[in-house]
N, C-alpha and C positions, 0 to 999 in steps of 0.2 A: 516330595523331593524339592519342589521349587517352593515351596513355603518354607523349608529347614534352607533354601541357598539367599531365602528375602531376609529370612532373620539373621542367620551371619552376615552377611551384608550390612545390615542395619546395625548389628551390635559394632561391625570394626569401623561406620563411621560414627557412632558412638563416642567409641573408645578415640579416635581421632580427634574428633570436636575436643573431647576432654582434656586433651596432653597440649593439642595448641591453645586451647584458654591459660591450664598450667602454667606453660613457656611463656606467653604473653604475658599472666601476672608477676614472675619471677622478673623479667623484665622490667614491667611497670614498677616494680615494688624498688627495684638500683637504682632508674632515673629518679625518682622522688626525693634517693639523701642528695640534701645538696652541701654542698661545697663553699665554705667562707671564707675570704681573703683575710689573712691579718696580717697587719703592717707591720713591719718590726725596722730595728736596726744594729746590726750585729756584730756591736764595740761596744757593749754593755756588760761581760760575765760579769755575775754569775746567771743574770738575767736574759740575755741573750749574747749569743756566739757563735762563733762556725765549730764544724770537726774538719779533723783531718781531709776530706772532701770536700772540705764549701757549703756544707746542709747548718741550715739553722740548728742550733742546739741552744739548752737553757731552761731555767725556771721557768718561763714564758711555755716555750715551747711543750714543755714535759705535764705542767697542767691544763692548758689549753687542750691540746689529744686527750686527754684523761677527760676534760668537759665533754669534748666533744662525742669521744665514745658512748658517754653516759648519757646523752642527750642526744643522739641518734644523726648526725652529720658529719664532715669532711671539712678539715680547714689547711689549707696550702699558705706558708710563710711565703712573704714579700719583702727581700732586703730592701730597703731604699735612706736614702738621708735620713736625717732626725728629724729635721724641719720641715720635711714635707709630711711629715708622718698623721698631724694632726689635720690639715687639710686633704689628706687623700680618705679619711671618715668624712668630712663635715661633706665632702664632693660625691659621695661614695663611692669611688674609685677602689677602695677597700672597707673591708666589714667590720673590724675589728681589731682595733687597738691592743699590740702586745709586744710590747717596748719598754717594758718595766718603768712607766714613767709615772710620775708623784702627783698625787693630786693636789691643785692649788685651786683658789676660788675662779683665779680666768682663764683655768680651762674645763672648768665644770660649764662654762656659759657657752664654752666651743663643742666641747664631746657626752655623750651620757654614761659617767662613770658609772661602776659593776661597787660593788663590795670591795673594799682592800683586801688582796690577798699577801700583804706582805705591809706588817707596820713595825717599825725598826726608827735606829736613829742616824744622826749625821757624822761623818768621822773623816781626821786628816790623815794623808799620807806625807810620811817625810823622809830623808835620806835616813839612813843609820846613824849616822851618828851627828844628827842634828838634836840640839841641846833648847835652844828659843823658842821651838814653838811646840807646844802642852793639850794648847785648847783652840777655837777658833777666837776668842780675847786678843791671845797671843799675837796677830796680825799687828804687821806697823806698815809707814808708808816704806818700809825698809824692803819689805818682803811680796815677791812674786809667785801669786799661788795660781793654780789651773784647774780648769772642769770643763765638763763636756759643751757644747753650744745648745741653744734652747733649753735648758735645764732649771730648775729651781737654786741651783749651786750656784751655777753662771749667773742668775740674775744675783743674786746675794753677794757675788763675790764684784761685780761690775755695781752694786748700790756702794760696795764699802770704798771703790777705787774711788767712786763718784766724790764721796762726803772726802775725802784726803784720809779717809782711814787704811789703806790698802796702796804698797808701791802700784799694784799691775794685775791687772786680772788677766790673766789670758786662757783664752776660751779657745779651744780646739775640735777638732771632729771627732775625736773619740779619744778613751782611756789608755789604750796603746799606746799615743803618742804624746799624753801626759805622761805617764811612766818613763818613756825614753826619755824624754824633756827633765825628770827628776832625776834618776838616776844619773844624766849627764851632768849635772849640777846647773843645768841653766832656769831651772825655775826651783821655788824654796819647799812647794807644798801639793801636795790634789786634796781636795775638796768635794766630798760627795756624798751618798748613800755608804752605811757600814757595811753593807752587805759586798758593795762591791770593793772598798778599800779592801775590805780583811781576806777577798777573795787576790785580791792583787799582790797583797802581802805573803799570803802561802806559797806563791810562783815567785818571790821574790825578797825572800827572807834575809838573804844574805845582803841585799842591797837597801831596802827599805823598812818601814817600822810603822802603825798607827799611833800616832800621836795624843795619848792619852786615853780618856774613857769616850764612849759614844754624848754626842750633844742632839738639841732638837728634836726635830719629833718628825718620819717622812711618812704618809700612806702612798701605796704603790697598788695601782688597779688598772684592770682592764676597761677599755671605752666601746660605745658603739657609736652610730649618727643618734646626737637627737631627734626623737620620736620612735625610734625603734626597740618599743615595749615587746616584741614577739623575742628576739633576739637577746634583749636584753634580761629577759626572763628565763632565757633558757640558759645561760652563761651564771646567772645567780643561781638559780636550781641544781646546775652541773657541779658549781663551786661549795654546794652546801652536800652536797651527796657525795664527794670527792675526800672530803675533809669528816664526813659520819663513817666511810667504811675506811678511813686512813690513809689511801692513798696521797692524798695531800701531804700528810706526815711525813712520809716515805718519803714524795719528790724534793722536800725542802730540806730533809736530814743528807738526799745525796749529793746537795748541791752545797748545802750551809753547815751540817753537820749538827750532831743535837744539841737542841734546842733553838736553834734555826738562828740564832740573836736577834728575837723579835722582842718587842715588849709587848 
């Protein structure tokens, strides 16, 4: 009888040891995903936005959770300015660059861009019933065009004001308040990415128009800190298996509609 009470005894701490290892690995196994900060800033649709709450929304956003899931981590958006956005990577203050921003040669020297996940061209906004301006040609020192601050636009359009080709660049914090700025008739044009004009233009059909066919050429990608080949591999891998089982396809059809206006 006390041999049958040594072995149940021993089976039910047994069976104990076994359920606290379990619970401990289940454990262990949640701290391990970790969690990536990505910078954003959220006056960019269709790229990035808010919703009716204040939660980041957007192409950015809608592939990124799709990388992420597929590559086994957590990444939490970070509104902040535009201009801080490159320096909160290179500080690593934040992980990951997702601000729908273009790749140029000086800031490949700042961040380590991923793959373009969005190659598209450049395109104008203008009132409705503006007749002058067709193309970016079209610019005199007549006319005041706008883009975002920090931007590949902005620099382009502050080179043309430079040479006396351009009345006025004016550079603002976000498209928002280009749009207002147009629509009230105090500035002639926006200047940016096509993706985001012809996204501005759908909200605002009655008041505005794109100005001819798409110009130029923009790649849009995501960044990390230079050196960080772990990261930066996993964000290429998540973006190529994203785009093999179509999800990719899906997010850029719900934001930009088919065919996405890529080239």
């Amino acid at each position: 009888m006390k041999s049958l009470k040594k072995v149940l005894a021993l089976t039910l701490v047994v069976v104990m040891v076994f359920s606290m290892v379990a619970c401990g690995g289940g454990g262990s196994e949640d701290e391990e995903v970790k969690t990536y900060i990505c910078a954003t800033e959220c006056t960019y649709p269709p790229f990035d936005t808010v919703d009716e709450n204040g939660n980041p929304i957007g192409i950015d956003m809608d592939i990124m959770n799709a990388i992420a899931e597929d590559q086994g981590f957590k990444v939490e958006f970070v509104d902040m300015p535009f201009n801080s956005i490159v320096p909160a990577i290179q500080s690593g203050t934040a992980d990951i660059l997702t601000a729908g921003i273009s790749v140029t040669p000086e800031r490949q020297e700042q961040v380590y861009f991923t793959t373009p996940y969005y190659i598209g061209g450049e395109a104008i906004l203008v009132a409705k019933d503006n007749t002058d301006i067709t193309c970016f040609d079209d610019f005199t020192s007549e006319h005041s065009v706008a883009s975002q601050i920090s931007n590949s636009y902005a620099d382009k359009l502050i080179a043309l004001e430079e040479a006396g080709e351009l009345g006025k660049a004016v550079i603002m914090d976000g498209y928002d308040t280009c749009l207002l700025q147009l629509i009230n008739g105090d500035i002639d044009a926006i200047f940016a990415a096509s993706a985001v004009m012809r996204y501005y233009y759908t909200l605002h059909s009655d008041d505005v128009k794109v100005a001819g066919p798409d110009e130029g050429y923009v790649e849009i990608a995501f960044a990390v800190q230079n050196g960080n080949e772990e990261l930066h591999q996993m964000i290429e891998d998540g973006l190529a298996n994203i785009k093999a089982d179509g999800t990719y396809d899906e997010i850029m059809t719900k934001w930009l509609g088919e065919g996405h206006g890529q080239e």
